[in-house]
N, C-alpha and C positions, 0 to 999 in steps of 0.2 A: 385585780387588774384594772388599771384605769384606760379606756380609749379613747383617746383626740381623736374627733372631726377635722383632718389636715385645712380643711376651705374653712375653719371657723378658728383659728391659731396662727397667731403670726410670732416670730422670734421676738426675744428683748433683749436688752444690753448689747453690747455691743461685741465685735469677734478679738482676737488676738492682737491688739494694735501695734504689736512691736512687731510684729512682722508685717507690717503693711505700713509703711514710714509717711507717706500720702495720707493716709487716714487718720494717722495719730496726729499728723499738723495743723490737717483742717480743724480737726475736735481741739485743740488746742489754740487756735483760733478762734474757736467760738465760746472757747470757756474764759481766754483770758482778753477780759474786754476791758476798758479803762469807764470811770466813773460817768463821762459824756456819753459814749456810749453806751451804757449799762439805761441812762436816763433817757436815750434819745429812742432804744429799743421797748421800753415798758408806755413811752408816753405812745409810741406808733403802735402799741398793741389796744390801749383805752382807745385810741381814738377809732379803730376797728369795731371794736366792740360795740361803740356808741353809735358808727357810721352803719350797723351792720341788724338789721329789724330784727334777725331770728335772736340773734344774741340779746337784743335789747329788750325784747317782749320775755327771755329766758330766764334774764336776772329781774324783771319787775315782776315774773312768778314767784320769784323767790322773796324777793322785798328789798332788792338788793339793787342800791345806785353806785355805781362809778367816778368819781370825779376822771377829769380826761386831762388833769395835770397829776405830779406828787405832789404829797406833803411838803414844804420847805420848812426849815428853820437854819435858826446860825449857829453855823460847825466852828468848832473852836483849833484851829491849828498849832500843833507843837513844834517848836524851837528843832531845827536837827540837832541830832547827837553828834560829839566828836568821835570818832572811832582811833582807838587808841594802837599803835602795834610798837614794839622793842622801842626803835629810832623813831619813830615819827606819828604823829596826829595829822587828823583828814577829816573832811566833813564828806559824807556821801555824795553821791551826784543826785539826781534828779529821779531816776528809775531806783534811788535807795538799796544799790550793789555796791557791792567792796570786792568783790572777785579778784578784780584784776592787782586791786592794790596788795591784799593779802597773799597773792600766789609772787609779787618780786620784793617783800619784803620779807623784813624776819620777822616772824612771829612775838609777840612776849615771853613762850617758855616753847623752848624745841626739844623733844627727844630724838636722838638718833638710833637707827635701826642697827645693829650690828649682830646680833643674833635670832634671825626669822628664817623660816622655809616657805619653800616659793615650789607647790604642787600641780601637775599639771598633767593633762595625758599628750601622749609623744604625738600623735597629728596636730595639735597647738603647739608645737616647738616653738614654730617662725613666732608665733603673738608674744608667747613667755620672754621670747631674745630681743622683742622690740619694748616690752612693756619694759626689762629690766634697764633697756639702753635708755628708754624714756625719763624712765625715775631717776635715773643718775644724771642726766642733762636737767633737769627741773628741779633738782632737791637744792643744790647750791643756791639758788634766789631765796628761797624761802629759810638759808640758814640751816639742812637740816644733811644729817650723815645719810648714805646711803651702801650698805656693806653687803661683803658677797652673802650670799643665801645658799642656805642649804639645799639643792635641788631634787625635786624626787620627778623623776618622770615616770609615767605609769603605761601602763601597756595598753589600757583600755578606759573607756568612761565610765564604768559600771561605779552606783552606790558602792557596794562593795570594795571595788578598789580603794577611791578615795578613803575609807572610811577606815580601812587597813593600814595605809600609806599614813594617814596623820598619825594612828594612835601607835605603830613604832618610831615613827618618827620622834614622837613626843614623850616616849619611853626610852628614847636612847640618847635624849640630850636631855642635860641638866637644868638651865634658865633659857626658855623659848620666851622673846618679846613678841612674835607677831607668825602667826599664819595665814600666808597669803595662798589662797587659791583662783587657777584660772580653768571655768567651768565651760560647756557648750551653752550654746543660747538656747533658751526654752525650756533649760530645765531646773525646774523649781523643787522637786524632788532631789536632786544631790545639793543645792543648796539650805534645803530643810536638813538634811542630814550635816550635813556640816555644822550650820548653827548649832541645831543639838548638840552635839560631840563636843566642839570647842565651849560650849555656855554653860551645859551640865556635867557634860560625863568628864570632860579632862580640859577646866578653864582656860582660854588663852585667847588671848586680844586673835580678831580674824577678821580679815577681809578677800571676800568674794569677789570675781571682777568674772560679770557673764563675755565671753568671748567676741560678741557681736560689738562691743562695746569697743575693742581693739582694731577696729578694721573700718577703713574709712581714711579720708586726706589726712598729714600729718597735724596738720595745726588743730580738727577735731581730737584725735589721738593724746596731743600734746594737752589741751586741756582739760581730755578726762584724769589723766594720769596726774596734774596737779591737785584737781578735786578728792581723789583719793589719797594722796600726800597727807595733805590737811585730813582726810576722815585719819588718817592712819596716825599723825600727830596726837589727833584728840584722842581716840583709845588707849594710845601709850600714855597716857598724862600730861600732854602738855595744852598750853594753852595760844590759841591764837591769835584774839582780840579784844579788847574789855572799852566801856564804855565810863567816865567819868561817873561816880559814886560820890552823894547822891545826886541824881539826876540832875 
């Protein structure tokens, strides 16, 4: 048995950040900093260091000097890529996204959905009838079929269920393209299960969609639901964008 001194232990890492959307923004803030900043926050930590006697007598114990600028030298910058899709070529923008361009055009190779199951437990009714109204409003931009699905609704959220419900499921139809499941938020446990099931025990393209992820103003809504279009493209085998070869 090991005993902590509670006054001598403090927690690390950090708590559950998807449920605390405040926290996950700031930390997201502070991880995605741009190259000016990234410079202007290391050069204000030297010059602390240098400005600061404990730390400066700390590192000359050690034998260790500071400079209170970086290193420079000369960065070589590359040419943008064309981004290539069906109809049309684009040079990126400036932030180096193409989101928007690739969710209203057609892709280079699109498969369409016509044979999936769409699983869910019966208290996400309402998410399941918004998610599928969404796909069908969104799939047309991108060129891509969206057909009715096999619906299984379940009684409950247990492992179990789910894990019941796909593998008749998938036992009583012939060619399944895509299993789509819509799980509770926070649980990483029916999604490990899933995975497994669909990757090893009975293979089939699948995509998970945690419920929290459905709820929220529509235009949020709308653009998770194209994100997952495109993942759902690429598993089926198609392709969405390609870049001039060779470079």
């Amino acid at each position: 048995m090991v005993l902590l001194v509670p006054e001598l232990t403090f927690l690390t890492g950090l708590s559950d950040l998807r449920k605390n959307s405040r926290m996950l923004k700031d930390v997201m803030w502070e991880m995605i900093q741009s190259p000016q900043q990234h410079y202007q926050r290391l050069t204000s930590l030297l010059c602390r260091i240098r400005d600061t006697p404990e730390a400066s007598r700390e590192l000359e114990r050690w034998g260790l000097c500071l400079d209170t600028d970086i290193f420079r030298t000369q960065g070589h910058i590359l040419p943008v890529e064309r981004i290539n899709l069906r109809h049309r070529s684009f040079l990126p923008a400036e932030e180096l996204g193409w989101h928007r361009e690739v969710t209203k055009e057609v892709p280079i190779a699109v498969i369409s959905i016509n044979s999936w199951l769409l699983i869910y437990p019966k208290r996400l009714q309402h998410l399941a009838k918004d998610l599928l109204a969404a796909m069908r409003s969104s799939c047309g931009a991108m060129g891509m079929q969206v057909g009715q699905p096999t619906v299984q609704e379940l009684r409950d959220d247990r492992i179990e269920s789910y894990v019941r419900s796909i593998q008749s499921s998938l036992g009583s139809q012939d060619k399944v393209q895509l299993l789509l499941c819509i799980i509770p938020g926070g649980r990483d446990d029916i999604y490990g299960a899933i995975k497994k099931l669909c990757c090893v025990q009975t293979p089939v393209p699948s995509q998970v969609i945690n419920a929290q992820s459905l709820t929220g103003h529509p235009g949020k809504i709308r653009s998770m639901v194209q994100k997952v279009l495109l993942q759902i493209n690429c598993k089926l085998g198609g392709q969405l964008w390609g870049v001039d070869i060779p470079l």
